[in-house]
C-alpha positions as CSV (number, residue, x, y, z in Angstrom):
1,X,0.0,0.0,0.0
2,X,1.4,3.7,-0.9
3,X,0.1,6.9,0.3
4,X,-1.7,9.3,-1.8
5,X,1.1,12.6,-2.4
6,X,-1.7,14.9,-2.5
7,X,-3.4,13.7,1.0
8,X,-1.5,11.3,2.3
9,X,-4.6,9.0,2.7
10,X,-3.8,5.0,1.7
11,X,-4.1,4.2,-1.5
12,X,-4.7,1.2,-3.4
13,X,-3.1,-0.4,-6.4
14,X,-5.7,-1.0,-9.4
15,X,-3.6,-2.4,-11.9
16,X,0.4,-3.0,-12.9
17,X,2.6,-3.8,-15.5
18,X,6.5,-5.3,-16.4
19,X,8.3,-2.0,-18.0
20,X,11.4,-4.4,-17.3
21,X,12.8,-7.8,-16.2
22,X,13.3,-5.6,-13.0
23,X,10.5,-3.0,-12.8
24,X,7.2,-2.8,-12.2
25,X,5.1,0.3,-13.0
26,X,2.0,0.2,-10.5
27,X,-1.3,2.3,-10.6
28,X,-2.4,3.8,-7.6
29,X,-5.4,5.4,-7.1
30,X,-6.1,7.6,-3.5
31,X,-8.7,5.6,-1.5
32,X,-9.9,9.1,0.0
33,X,-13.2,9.9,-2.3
34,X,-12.3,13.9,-2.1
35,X,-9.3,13.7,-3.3
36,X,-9.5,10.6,-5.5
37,X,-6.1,11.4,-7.1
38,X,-4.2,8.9,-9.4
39,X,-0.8,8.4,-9.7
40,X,2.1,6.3,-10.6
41,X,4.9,4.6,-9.0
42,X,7.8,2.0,-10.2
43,X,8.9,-0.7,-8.0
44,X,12.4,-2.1,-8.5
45,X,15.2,-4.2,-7.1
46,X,17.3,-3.0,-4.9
47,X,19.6,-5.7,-3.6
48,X,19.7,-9.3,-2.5
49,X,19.7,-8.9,1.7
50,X,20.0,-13.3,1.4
51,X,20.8,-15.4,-1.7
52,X,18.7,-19.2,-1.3
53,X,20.5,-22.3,-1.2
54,X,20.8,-24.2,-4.1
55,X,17.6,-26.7,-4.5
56,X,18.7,-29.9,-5.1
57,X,17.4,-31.9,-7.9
58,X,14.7,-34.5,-7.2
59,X,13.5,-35.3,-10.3
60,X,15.1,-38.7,-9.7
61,X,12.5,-39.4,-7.4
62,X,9.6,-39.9,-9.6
């Protein structure tokens, strides 16, 4: 959830899309009906705080 930058009131995503492998564009729109104010935001990696193990291969177990 992001706040509105008009109000600061919560608003919602309504829809998204890939611009890149790495960012997300997101819709917002201001859940406060007076100000109702739509806006945009991008969502991107920043950094890895913990890589995952490796996952071992099972596929031998079928």
């Amino acid at each position: 959830m992001m706040h509105c930058p008009e109000c600061q009131s919560a608003a919602h995503t309504r829809s998204s899309r890939m611009v890149t492998e790495q960012t997300k564009e997101r819709y917002h729109q201001c859940r406060n009906l007076e100000c109702s104010c739509t806006f945009v935001t991008h969502e991107s990696y920043a950094r890895i705080v913990a890589k995952p193990q490796k996952v071992a291969d099972t596929s031998w177990r079928k």
